[in-house]
C-alpha positions as CSV (number, residue, x, y, z in Angstrom):
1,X,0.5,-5.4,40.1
2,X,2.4,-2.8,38.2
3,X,1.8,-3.3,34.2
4,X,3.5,0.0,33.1
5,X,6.6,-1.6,34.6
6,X,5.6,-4.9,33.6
7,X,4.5,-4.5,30.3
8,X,7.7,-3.7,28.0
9,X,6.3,-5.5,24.9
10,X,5.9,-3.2,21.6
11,X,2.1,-2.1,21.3
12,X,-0.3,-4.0,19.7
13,X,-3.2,-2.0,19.8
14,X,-1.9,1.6,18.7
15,X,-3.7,1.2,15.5
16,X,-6.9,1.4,17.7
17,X,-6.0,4.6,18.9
18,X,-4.1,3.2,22.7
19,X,-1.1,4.4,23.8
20,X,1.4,1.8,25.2
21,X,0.2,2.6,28.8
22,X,-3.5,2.1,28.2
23,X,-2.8,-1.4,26.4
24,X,-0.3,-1.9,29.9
25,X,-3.2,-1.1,31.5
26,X,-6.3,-2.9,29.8
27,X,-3.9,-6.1,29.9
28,X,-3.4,-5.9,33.5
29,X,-7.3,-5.5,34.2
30,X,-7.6,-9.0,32.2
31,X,-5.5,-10.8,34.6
32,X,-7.8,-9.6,37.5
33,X,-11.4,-9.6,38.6
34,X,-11.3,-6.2,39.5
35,X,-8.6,-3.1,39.9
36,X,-7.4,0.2,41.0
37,X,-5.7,2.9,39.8
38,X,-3.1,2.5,43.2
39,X,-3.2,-1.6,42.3
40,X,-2.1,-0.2,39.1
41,X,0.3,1.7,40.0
42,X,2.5,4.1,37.8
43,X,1.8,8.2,37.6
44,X,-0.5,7.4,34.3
45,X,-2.6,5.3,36.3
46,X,-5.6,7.1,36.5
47,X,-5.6,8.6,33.5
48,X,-5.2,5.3,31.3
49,X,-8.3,3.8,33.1
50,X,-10.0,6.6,31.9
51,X,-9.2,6.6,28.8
52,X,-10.1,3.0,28.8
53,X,-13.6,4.0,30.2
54,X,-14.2,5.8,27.4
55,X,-13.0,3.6,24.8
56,X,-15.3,0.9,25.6
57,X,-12.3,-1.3,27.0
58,X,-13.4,-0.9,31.2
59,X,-16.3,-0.9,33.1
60,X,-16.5,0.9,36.5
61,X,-17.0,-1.5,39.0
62,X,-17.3,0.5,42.0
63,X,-15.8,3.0,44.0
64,X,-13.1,4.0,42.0
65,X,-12.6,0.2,41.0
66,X,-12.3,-1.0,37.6
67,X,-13.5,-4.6,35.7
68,X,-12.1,-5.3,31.6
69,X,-14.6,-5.1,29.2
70,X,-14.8,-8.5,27.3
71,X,-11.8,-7.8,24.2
72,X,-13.7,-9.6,21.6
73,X,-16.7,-7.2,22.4
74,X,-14.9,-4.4,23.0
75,X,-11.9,-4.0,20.6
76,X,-14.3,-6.0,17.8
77,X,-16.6,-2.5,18.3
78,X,-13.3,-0.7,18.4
79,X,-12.3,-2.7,15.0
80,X,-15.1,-1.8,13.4
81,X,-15.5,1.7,13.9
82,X,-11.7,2.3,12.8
83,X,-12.2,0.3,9.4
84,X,-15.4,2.3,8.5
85,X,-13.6,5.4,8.7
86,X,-10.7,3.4,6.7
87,X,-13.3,3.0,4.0
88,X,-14.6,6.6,4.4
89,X,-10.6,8.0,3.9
90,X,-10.8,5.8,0.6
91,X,-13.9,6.8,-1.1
92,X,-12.4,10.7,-0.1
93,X,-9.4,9.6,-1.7
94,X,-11.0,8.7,-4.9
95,X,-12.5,11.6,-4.7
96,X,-10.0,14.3,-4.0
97,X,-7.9,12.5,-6.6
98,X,-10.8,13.4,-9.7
99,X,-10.6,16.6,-8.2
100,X,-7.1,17.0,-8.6
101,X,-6.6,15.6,-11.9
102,X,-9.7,17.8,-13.2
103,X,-7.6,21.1,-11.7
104,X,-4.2,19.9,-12.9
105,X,-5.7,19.7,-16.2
106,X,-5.8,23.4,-16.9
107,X,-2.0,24.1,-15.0
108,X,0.2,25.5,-16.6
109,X,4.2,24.5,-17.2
110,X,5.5,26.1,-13.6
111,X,2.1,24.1,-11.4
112,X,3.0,20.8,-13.5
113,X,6.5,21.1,-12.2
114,X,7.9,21.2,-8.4
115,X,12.0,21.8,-7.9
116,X,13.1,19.9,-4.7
117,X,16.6,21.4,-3.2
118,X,18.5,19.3,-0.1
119,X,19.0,15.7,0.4
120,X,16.0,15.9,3.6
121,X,13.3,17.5,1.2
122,X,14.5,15.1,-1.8
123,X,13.9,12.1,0.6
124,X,10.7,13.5,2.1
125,X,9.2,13.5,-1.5
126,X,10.4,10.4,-2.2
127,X,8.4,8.8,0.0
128,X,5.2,11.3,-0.6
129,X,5.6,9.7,-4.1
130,X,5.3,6.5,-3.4
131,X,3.0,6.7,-0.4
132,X,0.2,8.4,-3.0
133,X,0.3,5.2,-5.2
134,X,-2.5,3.0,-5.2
135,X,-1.4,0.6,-8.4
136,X,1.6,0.8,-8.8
137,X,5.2,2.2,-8.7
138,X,8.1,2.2,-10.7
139,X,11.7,2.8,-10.3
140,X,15.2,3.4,-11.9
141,X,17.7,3.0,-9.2
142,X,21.2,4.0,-10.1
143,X,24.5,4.9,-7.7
144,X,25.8,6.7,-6.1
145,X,23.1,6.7,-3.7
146,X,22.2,10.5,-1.9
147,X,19.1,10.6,-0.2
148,X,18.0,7.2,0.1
149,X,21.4,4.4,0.8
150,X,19.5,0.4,0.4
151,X,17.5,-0.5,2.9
152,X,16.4,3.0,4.1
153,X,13.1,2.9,2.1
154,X,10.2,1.9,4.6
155,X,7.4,2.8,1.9
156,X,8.5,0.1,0.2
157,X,7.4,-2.8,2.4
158,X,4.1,-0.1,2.9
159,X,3.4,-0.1,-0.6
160,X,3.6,-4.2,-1.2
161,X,1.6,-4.7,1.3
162,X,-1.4,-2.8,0.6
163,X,-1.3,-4.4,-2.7
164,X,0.8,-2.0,-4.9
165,X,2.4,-3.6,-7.8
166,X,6.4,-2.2,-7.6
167,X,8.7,-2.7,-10.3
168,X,12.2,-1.9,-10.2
169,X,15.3,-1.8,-12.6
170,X,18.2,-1.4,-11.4
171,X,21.4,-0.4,-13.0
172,X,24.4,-3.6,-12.9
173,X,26.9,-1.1,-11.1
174,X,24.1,-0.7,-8.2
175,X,24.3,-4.7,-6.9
176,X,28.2,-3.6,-6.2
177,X,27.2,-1.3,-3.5
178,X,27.6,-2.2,0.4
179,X,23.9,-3.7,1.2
180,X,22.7,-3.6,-1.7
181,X,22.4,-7.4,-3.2
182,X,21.2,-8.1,0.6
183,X,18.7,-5.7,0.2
184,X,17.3,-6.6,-3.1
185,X,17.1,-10.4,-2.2
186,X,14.8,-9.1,0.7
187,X,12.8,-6.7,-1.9
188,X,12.1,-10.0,-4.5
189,X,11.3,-12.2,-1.5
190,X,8.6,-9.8,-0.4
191,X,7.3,-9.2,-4.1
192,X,9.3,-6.5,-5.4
193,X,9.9,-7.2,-8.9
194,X,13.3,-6.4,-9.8
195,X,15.3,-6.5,-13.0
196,X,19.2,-5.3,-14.3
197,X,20.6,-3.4,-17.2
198,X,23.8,-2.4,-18.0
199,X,23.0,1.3,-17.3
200,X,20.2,3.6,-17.4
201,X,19.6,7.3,-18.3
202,X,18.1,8.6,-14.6
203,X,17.0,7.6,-11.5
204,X,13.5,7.9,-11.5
205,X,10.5,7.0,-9.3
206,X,7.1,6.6,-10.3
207,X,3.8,6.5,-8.9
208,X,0.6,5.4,-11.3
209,X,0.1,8.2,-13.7
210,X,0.3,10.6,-11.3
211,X,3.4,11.7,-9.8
212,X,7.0,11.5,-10.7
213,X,10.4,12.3,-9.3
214,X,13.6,12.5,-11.0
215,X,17.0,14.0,-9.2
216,X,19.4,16.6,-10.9
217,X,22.6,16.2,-11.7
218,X,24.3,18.1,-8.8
219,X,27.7,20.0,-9.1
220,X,30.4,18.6,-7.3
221,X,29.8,19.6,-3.2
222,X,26.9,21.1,-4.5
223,X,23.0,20.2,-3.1
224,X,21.5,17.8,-4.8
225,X,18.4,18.5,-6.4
226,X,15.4,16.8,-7.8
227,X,12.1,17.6,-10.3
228,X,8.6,16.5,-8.7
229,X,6.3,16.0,-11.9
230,X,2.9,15.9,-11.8
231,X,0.5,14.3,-14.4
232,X,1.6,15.9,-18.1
233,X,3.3,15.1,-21.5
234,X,6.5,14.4,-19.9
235,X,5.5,12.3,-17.2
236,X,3.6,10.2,-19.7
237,X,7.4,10.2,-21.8
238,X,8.6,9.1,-18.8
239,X,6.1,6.0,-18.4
240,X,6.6,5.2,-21.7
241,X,10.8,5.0,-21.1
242,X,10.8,2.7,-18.4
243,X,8.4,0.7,-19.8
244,X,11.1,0.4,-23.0
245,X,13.8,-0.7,-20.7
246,X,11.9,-3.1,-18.5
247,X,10.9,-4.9,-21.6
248,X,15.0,-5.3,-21.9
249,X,16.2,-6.0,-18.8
250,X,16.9,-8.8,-17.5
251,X,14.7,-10.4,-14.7
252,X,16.5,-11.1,-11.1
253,X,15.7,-14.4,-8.9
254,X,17.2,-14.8,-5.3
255,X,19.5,-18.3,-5.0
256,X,20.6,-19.9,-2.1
257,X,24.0,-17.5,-2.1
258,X,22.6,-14.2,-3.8
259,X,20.9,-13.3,-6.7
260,X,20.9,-14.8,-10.0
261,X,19.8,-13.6,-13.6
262,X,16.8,-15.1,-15.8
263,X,16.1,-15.1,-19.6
264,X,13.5,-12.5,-20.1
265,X,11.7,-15.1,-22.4
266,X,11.1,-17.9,-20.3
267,X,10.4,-18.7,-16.8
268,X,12.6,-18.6,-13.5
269,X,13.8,-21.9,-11.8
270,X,11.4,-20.7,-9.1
271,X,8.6,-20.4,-11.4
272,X,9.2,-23.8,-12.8
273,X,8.7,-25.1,-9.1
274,X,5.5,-23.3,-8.8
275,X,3.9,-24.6,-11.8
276,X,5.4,-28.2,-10.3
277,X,3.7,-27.6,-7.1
278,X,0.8,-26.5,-8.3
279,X,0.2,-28.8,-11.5
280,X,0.6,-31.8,-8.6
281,X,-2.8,-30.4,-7.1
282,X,-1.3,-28.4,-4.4
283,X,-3.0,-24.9,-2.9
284,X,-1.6,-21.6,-3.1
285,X,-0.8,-21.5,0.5
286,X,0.2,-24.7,0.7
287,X,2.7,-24.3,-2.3
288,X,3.7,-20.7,-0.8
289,X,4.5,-22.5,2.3
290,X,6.9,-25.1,0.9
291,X,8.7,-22.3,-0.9
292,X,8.7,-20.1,1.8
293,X,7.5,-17.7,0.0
294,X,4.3,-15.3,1.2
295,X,1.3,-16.3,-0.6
296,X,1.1,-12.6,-2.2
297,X,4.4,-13.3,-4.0
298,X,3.2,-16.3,-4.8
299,X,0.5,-14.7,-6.2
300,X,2.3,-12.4,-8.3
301,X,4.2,-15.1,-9.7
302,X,1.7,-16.9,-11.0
303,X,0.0,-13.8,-12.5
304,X,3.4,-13.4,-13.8
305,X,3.1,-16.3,-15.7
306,X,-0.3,-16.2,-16.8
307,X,1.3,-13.0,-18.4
308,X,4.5,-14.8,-19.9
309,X,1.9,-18.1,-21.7
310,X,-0.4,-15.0,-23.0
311,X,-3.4,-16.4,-20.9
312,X,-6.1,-16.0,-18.7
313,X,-6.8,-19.3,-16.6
314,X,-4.8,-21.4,-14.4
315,X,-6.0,-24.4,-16.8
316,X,-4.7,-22.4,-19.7
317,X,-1.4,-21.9,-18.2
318,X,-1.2,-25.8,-17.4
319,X,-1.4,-26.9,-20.9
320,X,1.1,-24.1,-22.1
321,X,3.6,-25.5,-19.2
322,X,3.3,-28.8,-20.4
323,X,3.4,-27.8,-24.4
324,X,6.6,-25.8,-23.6
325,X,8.1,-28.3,-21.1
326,X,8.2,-25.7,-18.4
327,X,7.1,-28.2,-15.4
């Protein structure tokens, strides 16, 4: 019995604190009455089991032998303890945030405003931005692309799925690049929402109310550059720009060979499927399922067009669908 050479499957219980060969090792002790650091084997051994001692996960069963702890006991003990200090980090996230509006009230210009030199410091922001959003973020995305290429933007898929809303317009000249139509068919099928304009003013990333980032035009061979905003006049200027242009552009859908464009004034071919699917009697999940979509996006959609028929009930939005001839 050997589970650190056994075991080669990614970790499952890192969030819970274990390193890869103290999940080896709690996995092998299931498969066995009892064990020993030599039945174990591997030069972490002895230290995994007890690690695992102290965790909760094995019981000392005798002389230097070693019996699993139940997992639903133990790792549901384990699972609770890590989501109460989850909800502690929130609440001191709420509060830290007060606290740092109420000091960036009185800044002045040069505390309001953060320069950001080299294309590793430009993308380390980048994704500080967006990892401090709790609502929502928003995005111009133009080309050429320096510090971030498509598909190199992991706080994306973060940010979705701890339920931040992320809105994106991209410029038409951006779905040329290598990747990048791949790329945003991936983003609208995880609930990105993503629309196109002809061209746009800046890149630009926002998150909430809070923070933005907007690179400099750099010099030819020069380093790039970039402006981290915080809360102020001109981050609200910004807000209110890209919510201008998102009201213009127009919305993207993915289609069975890429991406295709949608009236901003009426709903998607998708959409019409949903409010099929759903007008027929079918659940969410069940019509997520059948689009292969995942029910948050499907979500999203519907809130979407709630939005579009200007109402607030599912039975509302029915008789809108059926006045306009959407379904």
């Amino acid at each position: 019995m050997r589970p650190f050479d056994g075991w080669a499957g990614a970790p499952m219980l890192a969030a819970l604190g274990l390193s890869q060969e103290e999940e080896s090792a709690y996995r092998a002790l299931l498969g066995v009455p009892t064990a020993t650091a030599a039945d174990l084997g591997g030069p972490g051994a002895e230290a995994a089991l007890a690690r695992l001692v102290d965790l909760g996960l094995a019981i000392p069963t005798g002389v230097d032998a070693y019996a699993a702890a139940p997992p639903a006991m133990a790792l549901g003990a384990l699972l609770g303890a890590r989501r109460d200090e989850l909800r502690a980090a929130e609440r001191a996230l709420v509060t830290l945030a007060e606290e740092h509006r109420a000091a960036v009230a009185g800044r002045s210009l040069d505390e309001l405003i953060e320069v950001v030199s080299g294309v590793d410091a430009i993308r380390h922001r980048f994704l500080q931005v967006q990892a401090a959003a709790r609502t929502q973020i928003r995005t111009f995305v133009t080309a050429p692309f320096v510090a971030v290429p498509p598909g190199e933007n992991p706080a994306e898929d973060a940010a979705v799925g701890r339920g931040v809303r992320f809105r994106v317009v991209a410029e038409r000249s951006v779905l040329a690049q290598p990747g990048a139509v791949g790329e945003t068919v991936s983003s609208l099928r995880n609930g990105v929402e993503v629309r196109v304009v002809d061209a746009l003013p800046i890149k630009l990333v926002l998150a909430d109310d809070d923070l933005g980032l907007v690179p400099l035009a750099a010099e030819p061979g020069g380093e790039p550059g970039a402006v981290l905003l915080h809360r102020s006049g001109l981050l609200s200027a910004l807000d209110a720009l890209f919510e201008n242009v998102w009201r213009r552009a127009y919305p993207l859908e993915p289609t069975g060979d890429g991406l295709a464009e949608r009236d901003r004034d009426g709903p998607s071919e998708l959409d019409r499927k949903i409010l099929a699917l759903l007008l027929a009697g079918l659940t969410d999940q069940a019509v997520a399922t059948q689009l292969d979509l995942s029910l948050r996006t499907l979500q999203r959609r519907v809130r979407h067009l709630l939005d579009l028929a200007g109402v607030e009930s599912r039975m509302q939005l029915g008789w809108v669908a059926a006045r306009n001839g959407w379904a």
